[in-house]
C-alpha positions as CSV (number, residue, x, y, z in Angstrom):
1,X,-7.4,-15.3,-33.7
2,X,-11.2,-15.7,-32.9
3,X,-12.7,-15.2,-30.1
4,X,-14.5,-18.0,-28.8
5,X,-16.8,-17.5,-26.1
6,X,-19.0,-19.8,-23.7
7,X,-22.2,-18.8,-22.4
8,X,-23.8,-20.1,-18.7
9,X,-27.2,-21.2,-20.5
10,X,-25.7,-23.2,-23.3
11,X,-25.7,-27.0,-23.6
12,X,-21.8,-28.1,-24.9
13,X,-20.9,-31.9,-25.6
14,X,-17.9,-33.9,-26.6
15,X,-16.6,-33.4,-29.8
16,X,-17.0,-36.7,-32.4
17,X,-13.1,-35.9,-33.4
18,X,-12.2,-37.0,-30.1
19,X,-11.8,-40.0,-27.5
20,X,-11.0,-39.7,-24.1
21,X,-9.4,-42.4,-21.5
22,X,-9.0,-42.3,-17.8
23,X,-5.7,-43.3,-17.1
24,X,-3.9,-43.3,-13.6
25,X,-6.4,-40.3,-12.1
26,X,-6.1,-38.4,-15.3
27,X,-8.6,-37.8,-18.4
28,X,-7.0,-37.8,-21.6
29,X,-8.2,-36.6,-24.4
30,X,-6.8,-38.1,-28.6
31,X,-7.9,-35.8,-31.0
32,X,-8.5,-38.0,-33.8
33,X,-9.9,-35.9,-36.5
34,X,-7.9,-33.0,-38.6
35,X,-9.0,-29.6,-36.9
36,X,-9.5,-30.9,-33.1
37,X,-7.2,-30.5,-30.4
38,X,-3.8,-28.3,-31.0
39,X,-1.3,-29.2,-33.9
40,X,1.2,-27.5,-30.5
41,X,-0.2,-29.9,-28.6
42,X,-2.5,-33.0,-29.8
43,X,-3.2,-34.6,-26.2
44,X,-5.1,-32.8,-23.9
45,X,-4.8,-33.9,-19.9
46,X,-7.6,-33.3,-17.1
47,X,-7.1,-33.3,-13.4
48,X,-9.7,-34.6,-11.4
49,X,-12.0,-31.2,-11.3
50,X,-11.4,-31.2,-14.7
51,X,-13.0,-34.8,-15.6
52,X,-15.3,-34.0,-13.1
53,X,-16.7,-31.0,-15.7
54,X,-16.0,-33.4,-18.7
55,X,-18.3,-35.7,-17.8
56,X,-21.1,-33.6,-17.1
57,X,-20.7,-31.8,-20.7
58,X,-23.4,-34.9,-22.0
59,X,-24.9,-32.5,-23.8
60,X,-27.9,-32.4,-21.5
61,X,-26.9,-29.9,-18.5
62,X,-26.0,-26.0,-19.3
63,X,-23.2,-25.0,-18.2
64,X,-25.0,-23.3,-15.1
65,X,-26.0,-26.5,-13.8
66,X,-23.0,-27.8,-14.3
67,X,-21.2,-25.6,-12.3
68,X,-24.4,-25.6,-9.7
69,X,-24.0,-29.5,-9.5
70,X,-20.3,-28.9,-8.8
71,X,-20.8,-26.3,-6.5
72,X,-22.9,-28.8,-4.2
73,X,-20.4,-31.5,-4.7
74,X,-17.0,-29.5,-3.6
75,X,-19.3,-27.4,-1.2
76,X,-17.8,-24.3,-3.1
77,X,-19.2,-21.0,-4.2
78,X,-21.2,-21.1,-7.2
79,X,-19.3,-18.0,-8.3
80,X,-15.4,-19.9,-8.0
81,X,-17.1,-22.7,-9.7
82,X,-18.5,-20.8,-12.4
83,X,-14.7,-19.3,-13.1
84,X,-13.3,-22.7,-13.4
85,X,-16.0,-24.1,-16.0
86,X,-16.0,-21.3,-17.9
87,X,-12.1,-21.5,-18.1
88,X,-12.4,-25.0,-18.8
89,X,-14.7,-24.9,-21.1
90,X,-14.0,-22.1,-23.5
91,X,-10.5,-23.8,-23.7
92,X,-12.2,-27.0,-24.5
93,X,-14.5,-25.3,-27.3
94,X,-11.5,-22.8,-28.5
95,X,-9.9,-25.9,-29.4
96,X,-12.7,-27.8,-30.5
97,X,-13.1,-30.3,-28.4
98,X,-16.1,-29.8,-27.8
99,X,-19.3,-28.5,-29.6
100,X,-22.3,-26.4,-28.6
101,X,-25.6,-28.6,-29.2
């Protein structure tokens, strides 16, 4: 398997082989092109930390800031923060649901 990593200065955005919907608290994400997502596992479900990371991955905001917004908004370290986006994220990207701008 490749190894897909994630780096703290890089900007990441949804996938276009995706939608997502917020139903009842949770983020769901449809892969809908060939190649996104998990053939295991096509629909992919966010908590609420998670959406809150998904919806800052506008392909705008490294991934430092993001975790540097979050940190301010859950009054967390930066360091805990920057464990969970990372995790987050390189699952995300390993699967392709999202792509490095």
């Amino acid at each position: 398997m490749t190894t897909r990593t994630v780096k703290e200065n890089t900007v990441y955005m949804p996938s276009d082989g995706l939608v997502s919907r917020d139903i009842e608290g949770e983020l769901i994400l449809i892969p809908i092109a060939a190649g996104v997502g998990d053939a295991e596992d096509g629909i992919f479900t966010l908590n609420e930390t998670g959406r809150d990371i998904w919806h800052r991955l506008d392909g705008k905001r490294t991934l430092g800031q993001i975790a540097q917004d979050l940190a301010m908004v859950y009054s967390a370290p930066v360091g805990k923060i920057e464990e969970d986006v990372n995790g987050l994220v390189g699952e995300l990207f390993r699967r392709k649901m999202i792509v490095q701008k």
